[in-house]
C-alpha positions as CSV (number, residue, x, y, z in Angstrom):
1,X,36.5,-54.0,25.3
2,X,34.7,-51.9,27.5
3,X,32.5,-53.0,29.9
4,X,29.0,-53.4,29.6
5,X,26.3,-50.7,31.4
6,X,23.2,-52.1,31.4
7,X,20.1,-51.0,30.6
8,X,21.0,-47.3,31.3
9,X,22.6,-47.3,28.1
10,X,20.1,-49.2,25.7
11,X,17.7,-46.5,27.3
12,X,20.4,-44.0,25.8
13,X,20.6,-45.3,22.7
14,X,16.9,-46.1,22.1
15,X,16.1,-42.2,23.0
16,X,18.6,-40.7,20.9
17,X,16.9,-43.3,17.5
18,X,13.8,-41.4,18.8
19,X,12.7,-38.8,16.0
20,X,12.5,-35.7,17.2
21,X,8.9,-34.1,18.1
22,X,7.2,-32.2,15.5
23,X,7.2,-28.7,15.7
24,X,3.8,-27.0,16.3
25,X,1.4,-26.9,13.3
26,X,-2.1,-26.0,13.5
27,X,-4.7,-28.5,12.9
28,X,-5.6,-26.7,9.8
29,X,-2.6,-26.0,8.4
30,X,0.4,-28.0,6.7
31,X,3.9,-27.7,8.0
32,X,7.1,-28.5,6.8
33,X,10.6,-26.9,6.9
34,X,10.0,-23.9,8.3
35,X,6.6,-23.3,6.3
36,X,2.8,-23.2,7.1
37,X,0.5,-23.8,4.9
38,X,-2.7,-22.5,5.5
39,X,-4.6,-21.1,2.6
40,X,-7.7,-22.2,1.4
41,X,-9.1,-23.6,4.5
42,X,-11.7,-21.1,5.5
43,X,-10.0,-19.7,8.6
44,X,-11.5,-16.8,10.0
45,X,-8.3,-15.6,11.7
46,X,-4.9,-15.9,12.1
47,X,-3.8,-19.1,13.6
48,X,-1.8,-18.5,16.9
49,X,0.0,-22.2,17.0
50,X,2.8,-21.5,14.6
51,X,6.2,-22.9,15.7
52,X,8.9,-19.7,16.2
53,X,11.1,-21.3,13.3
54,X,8.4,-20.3,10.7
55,X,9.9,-18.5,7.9
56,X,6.8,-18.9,5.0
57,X,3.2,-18.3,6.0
58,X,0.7,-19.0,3.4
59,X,-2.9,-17.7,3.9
60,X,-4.7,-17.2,1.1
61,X,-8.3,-17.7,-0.1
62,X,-9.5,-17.4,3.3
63,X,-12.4,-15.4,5.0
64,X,-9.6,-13.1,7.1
65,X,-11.7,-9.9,7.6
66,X,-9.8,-7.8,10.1
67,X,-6.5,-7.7,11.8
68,X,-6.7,-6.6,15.4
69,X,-3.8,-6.0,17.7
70,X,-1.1,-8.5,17.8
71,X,-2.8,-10.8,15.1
72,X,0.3,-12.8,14.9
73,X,2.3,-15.0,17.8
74,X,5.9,-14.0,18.1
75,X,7.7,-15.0,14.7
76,X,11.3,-13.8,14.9
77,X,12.2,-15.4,11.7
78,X,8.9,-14.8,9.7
79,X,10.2,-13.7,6.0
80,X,7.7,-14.1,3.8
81,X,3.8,-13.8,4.7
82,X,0.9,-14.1,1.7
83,X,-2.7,-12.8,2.5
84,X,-4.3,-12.7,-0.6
85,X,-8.2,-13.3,-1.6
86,X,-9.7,-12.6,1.7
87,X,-12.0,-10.1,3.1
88,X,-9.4,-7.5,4.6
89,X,-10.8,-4.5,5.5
90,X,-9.2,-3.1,8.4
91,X,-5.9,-3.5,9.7
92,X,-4.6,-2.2,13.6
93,X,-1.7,-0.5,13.8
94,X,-0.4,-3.0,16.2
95,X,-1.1,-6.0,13.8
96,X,2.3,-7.0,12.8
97,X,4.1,-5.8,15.8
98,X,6.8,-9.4,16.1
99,X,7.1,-9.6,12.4
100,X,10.3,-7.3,12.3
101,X,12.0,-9.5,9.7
102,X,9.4,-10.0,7.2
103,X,11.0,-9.2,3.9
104,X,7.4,-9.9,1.8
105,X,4.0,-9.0,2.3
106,X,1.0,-9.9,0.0
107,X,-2.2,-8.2,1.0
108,X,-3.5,-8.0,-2.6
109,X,-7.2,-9.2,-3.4
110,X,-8.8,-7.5,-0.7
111,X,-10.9,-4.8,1.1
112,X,-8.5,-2.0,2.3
113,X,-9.6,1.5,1.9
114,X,-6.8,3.0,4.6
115,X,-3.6,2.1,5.9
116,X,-2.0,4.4,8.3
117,X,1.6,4.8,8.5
118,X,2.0,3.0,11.8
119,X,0.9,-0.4,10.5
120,X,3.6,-1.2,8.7
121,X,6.6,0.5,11.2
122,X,7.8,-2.7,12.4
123,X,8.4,-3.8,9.2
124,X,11.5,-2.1,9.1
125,X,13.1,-5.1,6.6
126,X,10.3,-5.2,4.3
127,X,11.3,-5.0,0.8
128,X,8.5,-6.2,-1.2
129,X,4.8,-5.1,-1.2
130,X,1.5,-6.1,-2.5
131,X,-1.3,-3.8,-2.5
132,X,-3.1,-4.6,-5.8
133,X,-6.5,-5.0,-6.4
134,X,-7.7,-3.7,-3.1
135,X,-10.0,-0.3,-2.9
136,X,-7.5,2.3,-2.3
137,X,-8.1,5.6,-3.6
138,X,-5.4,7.4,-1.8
139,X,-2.3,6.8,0.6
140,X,-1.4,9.0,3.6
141,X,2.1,10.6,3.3
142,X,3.8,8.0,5.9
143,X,2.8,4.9,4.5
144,X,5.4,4.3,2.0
145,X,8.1,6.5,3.9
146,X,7.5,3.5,6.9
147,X,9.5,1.2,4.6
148,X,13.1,2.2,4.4
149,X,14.2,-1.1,3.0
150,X,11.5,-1.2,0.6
151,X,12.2,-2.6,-3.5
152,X,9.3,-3.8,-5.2
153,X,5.7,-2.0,-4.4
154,X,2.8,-3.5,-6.4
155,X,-0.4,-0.9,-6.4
156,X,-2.1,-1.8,-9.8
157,X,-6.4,-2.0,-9.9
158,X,-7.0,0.3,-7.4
159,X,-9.7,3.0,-7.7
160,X,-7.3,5.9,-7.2
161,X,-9.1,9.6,-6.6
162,X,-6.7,11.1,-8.8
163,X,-6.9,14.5,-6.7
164,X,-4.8,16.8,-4.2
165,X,-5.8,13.8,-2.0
166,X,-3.3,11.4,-4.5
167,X,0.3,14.1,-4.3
168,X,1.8,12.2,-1.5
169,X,1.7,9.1,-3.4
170,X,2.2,10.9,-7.0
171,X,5.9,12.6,-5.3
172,X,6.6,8.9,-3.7
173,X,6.4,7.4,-7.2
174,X,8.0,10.0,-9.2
175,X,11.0,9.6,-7.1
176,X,11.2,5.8,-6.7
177,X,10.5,4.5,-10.2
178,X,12.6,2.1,-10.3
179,X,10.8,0.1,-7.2
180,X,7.3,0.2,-8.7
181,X,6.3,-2.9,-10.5
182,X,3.2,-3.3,-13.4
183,X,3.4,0.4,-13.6
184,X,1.1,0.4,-16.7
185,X,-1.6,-1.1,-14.9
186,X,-1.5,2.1,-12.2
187,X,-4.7,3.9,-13.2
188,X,-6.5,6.8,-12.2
189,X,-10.6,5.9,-11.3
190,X,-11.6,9.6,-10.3
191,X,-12.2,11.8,-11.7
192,X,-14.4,10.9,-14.7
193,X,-12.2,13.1,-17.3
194,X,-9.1,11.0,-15.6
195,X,-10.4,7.7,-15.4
196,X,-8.0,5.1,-17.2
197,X,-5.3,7.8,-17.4
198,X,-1.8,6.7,-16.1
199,X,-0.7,8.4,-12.9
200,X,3.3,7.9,-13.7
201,X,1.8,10.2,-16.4
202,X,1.0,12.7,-14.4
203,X,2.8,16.1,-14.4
204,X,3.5,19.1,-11.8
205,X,1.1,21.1,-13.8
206,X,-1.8,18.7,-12.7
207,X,-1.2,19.4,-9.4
208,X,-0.6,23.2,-9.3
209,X,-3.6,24.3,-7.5
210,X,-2.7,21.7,-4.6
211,X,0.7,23.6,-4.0
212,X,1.0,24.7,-0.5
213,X,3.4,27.2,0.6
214,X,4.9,25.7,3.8
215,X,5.6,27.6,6.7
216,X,8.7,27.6,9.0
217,X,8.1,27.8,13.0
218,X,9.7,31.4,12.7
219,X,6.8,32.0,10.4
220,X,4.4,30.8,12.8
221,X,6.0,32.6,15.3
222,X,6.0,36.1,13.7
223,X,2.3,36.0,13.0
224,X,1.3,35.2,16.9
225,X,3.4,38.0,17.2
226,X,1.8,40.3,14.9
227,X,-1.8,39.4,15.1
228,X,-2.3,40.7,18.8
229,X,-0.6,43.9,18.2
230,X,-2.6,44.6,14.7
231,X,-5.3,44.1,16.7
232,X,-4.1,46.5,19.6
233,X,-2.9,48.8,16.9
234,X,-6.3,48.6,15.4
235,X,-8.2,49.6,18.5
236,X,-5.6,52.6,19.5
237,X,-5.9,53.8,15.8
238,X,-9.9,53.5,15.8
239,X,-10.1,55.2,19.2
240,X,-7.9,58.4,17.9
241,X,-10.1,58.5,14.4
242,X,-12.9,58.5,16.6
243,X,-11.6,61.5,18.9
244,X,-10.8,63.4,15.6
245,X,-14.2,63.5,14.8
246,X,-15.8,64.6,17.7
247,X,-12.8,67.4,18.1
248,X,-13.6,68.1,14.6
249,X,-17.2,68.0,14.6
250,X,-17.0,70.1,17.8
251,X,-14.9,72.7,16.6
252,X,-17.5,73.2,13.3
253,X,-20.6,73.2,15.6
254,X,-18.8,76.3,17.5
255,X,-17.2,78.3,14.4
256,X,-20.9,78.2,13.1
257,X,-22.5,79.6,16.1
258,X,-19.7,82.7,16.1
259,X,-20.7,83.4,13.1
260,X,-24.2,83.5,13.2
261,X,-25.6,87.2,11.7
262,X,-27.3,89.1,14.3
263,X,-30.4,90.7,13.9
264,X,-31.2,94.3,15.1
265,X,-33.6,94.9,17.8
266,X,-33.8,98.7,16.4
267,X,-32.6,101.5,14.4
């Protein structure tokens, strides 16, 4: 048998029964296995006490209205966040810098009216989207081409301005059909003549006064070439014109006054 330590090692033993410490969990929120639950508990803003092992964070039916810079703490493993039924309105650029592999993102049952295309670049593993039922009448070009791993993009009750304003988002779903989900329920608002009307209905011919011809940099190029020597051309060919004239008008004035009858002083 092995000799006996002492109280060194009942210490051991009574520390390693010990169970382990909880990970952090806000006051307001309940945690377990890697998810925080936090909906429905009338927070304000984001809570930054969330342990780094968080992989679900659930904070709906709250009274979230803006998301500034850095909204979240660091959340390497962060895969799934839910945000509906707030008061969204605004969201920085810089709000979900740290969430690089969220995979879902529910913002629907809100306030937004923009997103710019550099809120969602660090989201570069985001493949499921949830946009409905928020105000949004139109999306900049960027928006959706800031998701490269996107799948499933939800965009239903929305007041979309079905206008030139709408094309970027009308090409975007034309070409990525498969990914958008309760297409039926993707309605135009505006204009009046449109409202109700399907925008995966849409056709090229509805947007054929919104065609652009796009310029190369040689095009550019040509035309800062041209347009100062029209206008030097312009000038020289003005000034000559203008010469002409008076040479012209000159030379009539004198062939009139040799010709002029002369009258006889006497017989």
């Amino acid at each position: 048998m092995g000799r006996w330590r002492g109280p060194s090692t009942v210490l051991a033993c009574l520390l390693l029964l010990r169970p382990l410490p909880s990970l952090a969990c806000p006051a307001a929120c309940r945690c377990s296995a890697g998810e925080a639950d936090c909906s429905k508990r009338a927070l304000r803003e984001v809570p930054q006490i969330l342990s780094d092992n968080t992989s679900t964070l659930w904070l709906g039916y709250n009274f979230i209205t803006m998301l500034g810079p850095h909204s979240f703490p660091p959340l390497p493993g962060l895969l799934l966040l839910s945000l509906p039924h707030n008061c969204l309105r605004l969201i920085h650029s810089q709000a979900l810098v740290g969430l690089g592999a969220l995979e879902e993102l529910d913002l629907s049952n809100n306030y937004l009216m923009v997103l710019t295309p550099e809120t969602f670049l660090p989201l570069t593993s985001l493949a499921t989207l949830n946009l409905g039922s928020n105000r949004l009448g139109e999306l900049e070009p960027g928006v959706l081409h800031a998701l490269p791993q996107l799948r499933a993009l939800l965009l239903q009750d929305n007041p979309w301005v079905c206008s030139c304003g709408i094309l970027p988002l009308w090409r975007w779903l034309s070409h990525n059909r498969e990914k958008v989900r309760e297409k039926s329920l993707l309605l135009c608002r505006v204009p009046e003549q449109l409202s109700k009307y399907p925008i995966m209905a849409l056709g090229n011919e509805s947007f054929r006064q919104c065609q652009k011809t796009s310029l190369s940099p040689q095009h550019y190029i040509t035309f800062l070439i041209i347009g100062p020597f029209s206008f030097m051309a312009s000038i020289f060919f003005c000034a000559v014109m203008g010469s002409m004239i008076v040479v012209y008008h000159n030379l009539r004035r004198e062939s009139h006054f040799w010709r002029r009858p002369r009258t006889c002083r006497g017989r």
